[in-house]
C-alpha positions in Angstrom: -49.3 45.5 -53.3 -46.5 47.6 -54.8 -44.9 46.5 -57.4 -40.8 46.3 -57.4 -40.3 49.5 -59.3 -42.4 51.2 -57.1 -40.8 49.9 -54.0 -37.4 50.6 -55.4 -38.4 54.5 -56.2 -39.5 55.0 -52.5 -36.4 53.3 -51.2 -34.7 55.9 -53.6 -36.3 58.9 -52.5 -35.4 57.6 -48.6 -31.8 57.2 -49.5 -31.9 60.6 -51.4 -33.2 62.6 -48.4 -30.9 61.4 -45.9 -27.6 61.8 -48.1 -29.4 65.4 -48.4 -30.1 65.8 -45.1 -26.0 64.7 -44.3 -24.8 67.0 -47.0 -26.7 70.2 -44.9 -25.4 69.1 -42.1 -21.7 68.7 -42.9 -22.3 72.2 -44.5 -23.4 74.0 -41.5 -20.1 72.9 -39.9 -18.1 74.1 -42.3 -19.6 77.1 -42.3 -19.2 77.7 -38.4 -15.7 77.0 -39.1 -15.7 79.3 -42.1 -17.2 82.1 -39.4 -14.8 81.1 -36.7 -17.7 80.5 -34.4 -15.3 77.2 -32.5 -18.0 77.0 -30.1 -20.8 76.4 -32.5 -19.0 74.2 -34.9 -18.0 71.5 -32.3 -21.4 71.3 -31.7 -21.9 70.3 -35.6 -19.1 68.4 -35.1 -21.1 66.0 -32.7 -24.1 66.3 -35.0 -22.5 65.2 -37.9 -20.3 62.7 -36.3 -23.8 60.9 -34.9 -25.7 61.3 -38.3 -22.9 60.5 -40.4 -21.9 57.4 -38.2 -26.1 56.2 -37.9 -25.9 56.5 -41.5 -23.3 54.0 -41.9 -24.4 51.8 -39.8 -28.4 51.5 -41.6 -25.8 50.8 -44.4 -26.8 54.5 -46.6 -23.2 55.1 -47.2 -20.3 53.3 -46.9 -18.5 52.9 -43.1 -14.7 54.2 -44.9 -16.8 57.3 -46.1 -18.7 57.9 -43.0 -15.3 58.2 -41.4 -13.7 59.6 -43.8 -15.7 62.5 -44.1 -15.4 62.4 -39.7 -11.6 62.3 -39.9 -11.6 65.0 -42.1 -14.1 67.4 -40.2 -11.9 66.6 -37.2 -8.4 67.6 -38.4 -10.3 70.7 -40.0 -11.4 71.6 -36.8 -8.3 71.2 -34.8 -6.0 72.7 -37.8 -9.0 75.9 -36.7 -8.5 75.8 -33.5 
């Protein structure tokens, strides 16, 4: 059996490759935006909008944040557009 510290250091190391994994994601849209490629960053969009709203909802970040950080993609996008 594992003992509580151990536990707690995997549960870390879950929690840090998902915010990660988010963070990458987020970026990619940005950077389609950044290119001007419209087509491709509403497809992040999506992306990030699902992972970012899964994420919330397994309780990794905080709902507010998760759409927060949606709201804010979205006006980006249409302020692009």
């Amino acid at each position: 059996m594992d003992s509580v510290d151990e536990i707690g250091i995997y549960l870390y190391r879950d929690l840090c490759a998902v915010k990660s994994s988010l963070k990458g994601i987020v970026k990619n849209f940005y950077s389609a935006l950044a290119a001007e490629n419209f087509d491709l960053a509403k497809e992040k969009l999506g992306l990030a909008e699902k992972k970012l709203m899964q994420a919330a909802a397994k309780g990794t970040i905080h709902k507010n944040t998760a759409s927060r950080k949606v709201s804010r993609m979205t006006r980006a996008y249409n302020k692009a557009k």
